[in-house]
FISERO-196707 format. One record per residue (C-alpha): residue in three letters; residue number from 1; x, y, z. Coordinates in pm, 1 decimal, decimal comma, always signed. Layout:
BEGIN
<aa = ala; i = NUM; x = X; y = Y; z = Z>
...
This chain:
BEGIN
<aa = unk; i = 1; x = +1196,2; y = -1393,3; z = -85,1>
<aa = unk; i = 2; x = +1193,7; y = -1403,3; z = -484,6>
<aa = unk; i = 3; x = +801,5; y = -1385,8; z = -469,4>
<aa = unk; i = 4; x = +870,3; y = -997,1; z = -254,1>
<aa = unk; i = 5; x = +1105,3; y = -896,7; z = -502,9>
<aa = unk; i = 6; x = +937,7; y = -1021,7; z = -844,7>
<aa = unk; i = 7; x = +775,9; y = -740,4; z = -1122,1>
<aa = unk; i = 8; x = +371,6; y = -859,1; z = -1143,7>
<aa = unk; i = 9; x = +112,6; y = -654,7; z = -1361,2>
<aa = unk; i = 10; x = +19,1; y = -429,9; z = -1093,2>
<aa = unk; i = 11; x = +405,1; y = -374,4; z = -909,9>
<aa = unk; i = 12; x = +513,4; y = -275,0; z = -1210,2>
<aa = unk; i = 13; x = +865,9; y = -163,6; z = -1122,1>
<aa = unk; i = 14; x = +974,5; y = -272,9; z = -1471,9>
<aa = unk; i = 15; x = +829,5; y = +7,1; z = -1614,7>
<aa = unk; i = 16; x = +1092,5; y = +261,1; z = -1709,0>
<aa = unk; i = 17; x = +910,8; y = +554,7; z = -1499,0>
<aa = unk; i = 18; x = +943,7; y = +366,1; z = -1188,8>
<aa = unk; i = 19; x = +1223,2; y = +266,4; z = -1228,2>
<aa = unk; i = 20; x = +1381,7; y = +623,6; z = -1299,7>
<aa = unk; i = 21; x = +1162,1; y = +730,7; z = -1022,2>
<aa = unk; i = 22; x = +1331,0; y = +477,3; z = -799,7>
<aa = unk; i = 23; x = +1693,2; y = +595,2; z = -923,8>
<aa = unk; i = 24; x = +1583,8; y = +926,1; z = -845,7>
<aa = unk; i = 25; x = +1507,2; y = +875,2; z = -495,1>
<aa = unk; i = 26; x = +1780,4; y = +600,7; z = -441,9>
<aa = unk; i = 27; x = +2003,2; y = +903,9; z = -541,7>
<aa = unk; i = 28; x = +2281,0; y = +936,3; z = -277,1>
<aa = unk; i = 29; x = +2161,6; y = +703,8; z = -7,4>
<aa = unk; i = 30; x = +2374,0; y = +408,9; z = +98,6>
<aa = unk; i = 31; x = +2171,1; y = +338,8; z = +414,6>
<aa = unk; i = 32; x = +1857,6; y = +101,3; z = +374,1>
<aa = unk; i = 33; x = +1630,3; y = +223,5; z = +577,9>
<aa = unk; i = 34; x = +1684,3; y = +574,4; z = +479,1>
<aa = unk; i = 35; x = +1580,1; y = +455,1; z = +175,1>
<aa = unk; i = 36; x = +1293,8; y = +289,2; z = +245,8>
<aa = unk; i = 37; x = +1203,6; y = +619,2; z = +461,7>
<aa = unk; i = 38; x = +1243,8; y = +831,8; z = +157,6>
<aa = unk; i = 39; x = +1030,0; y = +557,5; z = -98,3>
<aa = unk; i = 40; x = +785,6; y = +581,2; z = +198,9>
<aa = unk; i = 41; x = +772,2; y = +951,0; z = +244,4>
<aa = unk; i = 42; x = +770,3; y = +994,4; z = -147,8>
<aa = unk; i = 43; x = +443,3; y = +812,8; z = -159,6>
<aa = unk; i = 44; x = +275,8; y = +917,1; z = +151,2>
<aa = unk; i = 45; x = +330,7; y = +1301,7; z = +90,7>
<aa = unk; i = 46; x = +350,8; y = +1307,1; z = -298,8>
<aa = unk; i = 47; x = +70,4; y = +1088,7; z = -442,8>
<aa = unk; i = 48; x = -270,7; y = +1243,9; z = -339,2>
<aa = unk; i = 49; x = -505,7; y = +969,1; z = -151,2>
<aa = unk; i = 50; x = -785,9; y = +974,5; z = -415,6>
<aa = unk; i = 51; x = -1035,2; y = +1004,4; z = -173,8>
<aa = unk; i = 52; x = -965,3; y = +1260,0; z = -19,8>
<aa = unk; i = 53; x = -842,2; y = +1500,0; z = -280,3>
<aa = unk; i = 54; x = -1189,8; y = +1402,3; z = -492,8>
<aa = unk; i = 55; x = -953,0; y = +1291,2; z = -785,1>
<aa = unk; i = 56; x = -984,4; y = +1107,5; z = -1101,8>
<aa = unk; i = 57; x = -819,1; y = +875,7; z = -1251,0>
<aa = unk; i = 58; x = -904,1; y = +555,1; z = -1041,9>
<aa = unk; i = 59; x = -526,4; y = +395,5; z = -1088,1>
<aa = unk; i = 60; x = -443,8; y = +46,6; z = -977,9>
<aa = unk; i = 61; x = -113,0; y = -2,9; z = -1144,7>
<aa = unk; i = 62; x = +229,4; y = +118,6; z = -984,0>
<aa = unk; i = 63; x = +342,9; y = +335,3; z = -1332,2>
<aa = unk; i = 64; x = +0,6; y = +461,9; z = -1357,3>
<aa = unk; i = 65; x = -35,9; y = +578,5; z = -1014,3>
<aa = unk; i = 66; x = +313,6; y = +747,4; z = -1011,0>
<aa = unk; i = 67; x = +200,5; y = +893,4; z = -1385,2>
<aa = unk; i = 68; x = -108,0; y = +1056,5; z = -1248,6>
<aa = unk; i = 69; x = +36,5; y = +1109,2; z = -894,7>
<aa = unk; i = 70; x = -346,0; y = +990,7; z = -726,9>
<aa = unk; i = 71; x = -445,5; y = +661,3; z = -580,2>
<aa = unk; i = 72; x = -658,0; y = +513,7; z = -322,0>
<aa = unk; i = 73; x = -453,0; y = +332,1; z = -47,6>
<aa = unk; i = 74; x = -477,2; y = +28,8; z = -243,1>
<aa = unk; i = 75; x = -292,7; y = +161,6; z = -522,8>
<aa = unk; i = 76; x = -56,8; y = +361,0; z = -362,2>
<aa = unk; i = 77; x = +70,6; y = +77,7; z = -206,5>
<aa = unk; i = 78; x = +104,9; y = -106,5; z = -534,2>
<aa = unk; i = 79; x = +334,1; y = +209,3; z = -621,6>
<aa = unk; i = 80; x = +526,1; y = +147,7; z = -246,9>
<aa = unk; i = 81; x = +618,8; y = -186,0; z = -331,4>
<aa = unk; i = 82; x = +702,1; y = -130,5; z = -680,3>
<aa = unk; i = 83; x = +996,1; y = +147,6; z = -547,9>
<aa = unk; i = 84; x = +1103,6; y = -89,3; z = -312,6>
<aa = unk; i = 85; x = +1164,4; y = -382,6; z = -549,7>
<aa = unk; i = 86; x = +1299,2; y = -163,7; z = -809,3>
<aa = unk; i = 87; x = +1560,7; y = -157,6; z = -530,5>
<aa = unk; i = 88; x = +1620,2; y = -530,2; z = -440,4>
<aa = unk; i = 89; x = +1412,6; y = -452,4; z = -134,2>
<aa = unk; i = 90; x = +1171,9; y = -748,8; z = -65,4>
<aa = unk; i = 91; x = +816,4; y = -577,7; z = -15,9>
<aa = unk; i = 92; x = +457,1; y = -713,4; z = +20,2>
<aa = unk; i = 93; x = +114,6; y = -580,5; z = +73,0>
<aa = unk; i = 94; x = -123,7; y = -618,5; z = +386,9>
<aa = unk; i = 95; x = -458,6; y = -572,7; z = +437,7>
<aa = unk; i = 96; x = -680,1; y = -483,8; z = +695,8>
<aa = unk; i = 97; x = -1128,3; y = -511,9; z = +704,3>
<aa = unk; i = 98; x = -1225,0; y = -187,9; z = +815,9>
<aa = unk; i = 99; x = -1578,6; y = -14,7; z = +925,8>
<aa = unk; i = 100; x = -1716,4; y = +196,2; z = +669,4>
<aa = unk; i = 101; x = -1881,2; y = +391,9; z = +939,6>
<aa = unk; i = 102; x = -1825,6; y = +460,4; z = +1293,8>
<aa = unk; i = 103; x = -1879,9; y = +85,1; z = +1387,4>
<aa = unk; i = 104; x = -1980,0; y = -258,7; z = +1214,0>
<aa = unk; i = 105; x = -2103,9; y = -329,1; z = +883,1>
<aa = unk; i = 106; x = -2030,9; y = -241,9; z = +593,0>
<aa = unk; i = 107; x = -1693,7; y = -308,7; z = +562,5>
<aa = unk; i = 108; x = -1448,1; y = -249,5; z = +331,5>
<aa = unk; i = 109; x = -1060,7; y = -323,3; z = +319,9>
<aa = unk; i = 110; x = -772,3; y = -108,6; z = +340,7>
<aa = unk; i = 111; x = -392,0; y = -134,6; z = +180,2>
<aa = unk; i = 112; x = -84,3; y = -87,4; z = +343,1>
<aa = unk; i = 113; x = +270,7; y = -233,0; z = +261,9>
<aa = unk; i = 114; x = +496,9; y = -490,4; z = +436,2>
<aa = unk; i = 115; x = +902,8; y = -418,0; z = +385,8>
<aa = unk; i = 116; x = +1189,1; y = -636,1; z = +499,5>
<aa = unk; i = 117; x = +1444,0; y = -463,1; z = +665,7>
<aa = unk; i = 118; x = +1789,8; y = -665,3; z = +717,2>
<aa = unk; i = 119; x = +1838,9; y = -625,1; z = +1060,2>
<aa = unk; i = 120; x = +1485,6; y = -657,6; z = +1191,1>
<aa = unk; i = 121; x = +1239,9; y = -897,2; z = +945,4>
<aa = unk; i = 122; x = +891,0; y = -764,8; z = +825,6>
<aa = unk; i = 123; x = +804,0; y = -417,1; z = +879,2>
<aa = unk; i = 124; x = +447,6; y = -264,8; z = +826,8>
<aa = unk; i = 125; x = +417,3; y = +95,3; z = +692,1>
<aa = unk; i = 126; x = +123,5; y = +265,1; z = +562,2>
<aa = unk; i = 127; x = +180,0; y = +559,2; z = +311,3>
<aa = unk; i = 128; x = -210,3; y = +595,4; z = +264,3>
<aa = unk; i = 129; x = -146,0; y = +985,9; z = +360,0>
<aa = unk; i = 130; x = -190,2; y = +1202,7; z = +646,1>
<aa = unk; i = 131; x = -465,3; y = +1415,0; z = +780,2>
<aa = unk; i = 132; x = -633,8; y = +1537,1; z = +1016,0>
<aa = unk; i = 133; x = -668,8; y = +1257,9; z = +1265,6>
<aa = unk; i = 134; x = -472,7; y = +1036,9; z = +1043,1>
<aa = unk; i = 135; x = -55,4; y = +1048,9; z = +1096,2>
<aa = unk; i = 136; x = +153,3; y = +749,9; z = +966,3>
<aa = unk; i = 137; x = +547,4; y = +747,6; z = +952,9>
<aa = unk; i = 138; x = +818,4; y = +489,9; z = +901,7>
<aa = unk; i = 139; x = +975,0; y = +464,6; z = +1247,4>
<aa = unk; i = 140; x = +1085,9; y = +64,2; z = +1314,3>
<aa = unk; i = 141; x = +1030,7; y = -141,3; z = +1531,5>
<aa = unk; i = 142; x = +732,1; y = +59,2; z = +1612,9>
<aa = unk; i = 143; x = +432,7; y = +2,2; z = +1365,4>
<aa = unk; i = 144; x = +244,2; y = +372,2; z = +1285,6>
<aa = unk; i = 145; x = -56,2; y = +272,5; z = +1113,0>
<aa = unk; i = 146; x = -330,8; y = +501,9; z = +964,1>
<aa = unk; i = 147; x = -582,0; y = +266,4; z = +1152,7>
<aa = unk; i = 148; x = -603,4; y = +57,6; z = +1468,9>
<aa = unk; i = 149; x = -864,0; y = -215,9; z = +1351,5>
<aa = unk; i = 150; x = -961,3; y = -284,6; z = +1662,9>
<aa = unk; i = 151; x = -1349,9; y = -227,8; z = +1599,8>
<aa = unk; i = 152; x = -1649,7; y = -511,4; z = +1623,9>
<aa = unk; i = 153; x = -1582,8; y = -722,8; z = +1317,8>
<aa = unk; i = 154; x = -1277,2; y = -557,6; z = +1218,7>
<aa = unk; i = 155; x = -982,3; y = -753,1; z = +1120,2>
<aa = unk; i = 156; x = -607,9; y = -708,4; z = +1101,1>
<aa = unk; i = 157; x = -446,9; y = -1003,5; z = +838,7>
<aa = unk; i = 158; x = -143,0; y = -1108,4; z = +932,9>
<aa = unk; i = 159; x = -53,5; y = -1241,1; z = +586,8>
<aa = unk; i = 160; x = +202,3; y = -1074,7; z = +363,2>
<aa = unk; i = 161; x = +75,6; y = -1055,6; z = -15,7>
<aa = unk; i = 162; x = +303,7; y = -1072,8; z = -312,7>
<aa = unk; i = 163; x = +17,6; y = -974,5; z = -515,9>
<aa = unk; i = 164; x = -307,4; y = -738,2; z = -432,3>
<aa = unk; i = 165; x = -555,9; y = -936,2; z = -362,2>
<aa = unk; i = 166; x = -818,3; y = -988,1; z = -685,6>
<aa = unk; i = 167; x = -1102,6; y = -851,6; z = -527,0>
<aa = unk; i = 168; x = -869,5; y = -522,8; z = -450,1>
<aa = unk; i = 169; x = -728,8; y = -523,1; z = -857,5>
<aa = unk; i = 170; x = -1147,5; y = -607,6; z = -996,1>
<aa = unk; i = 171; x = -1272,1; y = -274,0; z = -780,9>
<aa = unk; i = 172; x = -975,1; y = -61,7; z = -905,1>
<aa = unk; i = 173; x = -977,3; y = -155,1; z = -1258,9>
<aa = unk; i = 174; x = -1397,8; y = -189,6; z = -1327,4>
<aa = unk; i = 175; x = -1455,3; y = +201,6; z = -1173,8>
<aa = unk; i = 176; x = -1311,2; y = +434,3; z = -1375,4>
<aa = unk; i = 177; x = -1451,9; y = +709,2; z = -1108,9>
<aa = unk; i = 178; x = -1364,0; y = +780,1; z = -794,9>
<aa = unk; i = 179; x = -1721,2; y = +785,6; z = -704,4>
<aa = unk; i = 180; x = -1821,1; y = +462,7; z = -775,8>
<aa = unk; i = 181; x = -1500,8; y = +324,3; z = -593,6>
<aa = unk; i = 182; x = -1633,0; y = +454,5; z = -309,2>
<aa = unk; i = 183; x = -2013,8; y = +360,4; z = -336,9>
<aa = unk; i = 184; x = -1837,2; y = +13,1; z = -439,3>
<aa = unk; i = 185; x = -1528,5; y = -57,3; z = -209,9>
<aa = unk; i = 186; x = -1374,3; y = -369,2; z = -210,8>
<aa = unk; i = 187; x = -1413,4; y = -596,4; z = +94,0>
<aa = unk; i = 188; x = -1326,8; y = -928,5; z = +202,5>
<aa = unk; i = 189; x = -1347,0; y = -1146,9; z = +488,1>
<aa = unk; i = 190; x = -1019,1; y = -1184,2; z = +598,9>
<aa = unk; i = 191; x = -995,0; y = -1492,2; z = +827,4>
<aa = unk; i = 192; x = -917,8; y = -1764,0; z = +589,5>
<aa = unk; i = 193; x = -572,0; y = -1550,2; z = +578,7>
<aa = unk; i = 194; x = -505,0; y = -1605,2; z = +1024,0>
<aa = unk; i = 195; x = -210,9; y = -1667,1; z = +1069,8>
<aa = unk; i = 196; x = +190,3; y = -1546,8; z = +1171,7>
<aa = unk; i = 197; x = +332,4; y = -1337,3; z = +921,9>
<aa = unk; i = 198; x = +464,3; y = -1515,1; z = +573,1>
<aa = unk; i = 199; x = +861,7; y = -1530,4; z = +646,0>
């Protein structure tokens, strides 16, 4: 579990605004997964999906996306697991190839988070934020997802990451607008990566 619970570049949770962010929202709760609920909810609700609120900067690191409260899904859940570690909460990330469109190529991927809850093992969540059409929540054992992945040449990686994936980190970090992240999204053929869950 050391790998889910290490500070990298990106999952930053050693940087002192995360990790008064973290103390901040830690406040008061005992219970763990009412505090995964409220890390979860914090970055759902509070950090704007960049996409969708047409905002600049392009972040990719945890304490940058907290500092300018925007990120795609990638990057908010960079800022997910960072909260979670901060906490001694393993965490991960998961990915899953998407349809640009309404069905096959191009594809691009899309980030969500993996938690480890005590008394049940590896959770998904997705904090990518809601909207119309879209409604994720934290409600174990049942996975809410912002997207089925169920499509012609979609795919749904099983893998949990202890690091984004470099092709997810290049995209984030070479754009500096949100418009060319989004004529430019990252993608990656997902099947080397088959396989049960890492435990």
């Amino acid at each position: 579990m050391t790998i889910y619970l290490a500070p990298t570049e990106t999952i930053d949770f050693d940087a002192p605004n995360v990790r008064a962010k973290a103390r901040e929202l830690a406040a008061s709760i005992a219970d763990e997964r009412a505090l995964v609920a409220r890390y979860f909810t914090f970055v759902r609700d509070a950090i704007k999906h960049s996409w969708d609120h047409r905002l600049n900067p392009v972040t990719c690191r945890a304490s940058d996306v907290l500092r300018h409260g925007t990120g795609y899904c990638y990057a908010k859940s960079h800022l997910l697991a960072a909260l979670l570690r901060a906490s001694g909460i393993p965490a991960g990330l998961c990915y899953q190839r998407l349809a640009v469109g309404d069905a096959g190529p191009p594809y691009c991927l899309h980030g969500l988070n993996a938690v480890y809850l005590r008394d049940l093992g590896w959770y998904r969540l997705d904090a990518r934020g809601n909207k119309p059409g879209i409604a994720t929540r934290f409600s174990p054992p049942h996975e809410a997802l912002a997207y089925p992945a169920s499509g012609p040449g979609e795919q749904d990686c099983p893998h949990i990451f202890a690091e984004p994936l470099p092709v997810v980190t290049a995209a984030l970090t070479q754009y500096a607008d949100i418009h060319l992240i989004d004529a430019n999204l990252p993608d990656l053929d997902l099947s080397a990566f088959d396989g049960p869950i890492n435990r």
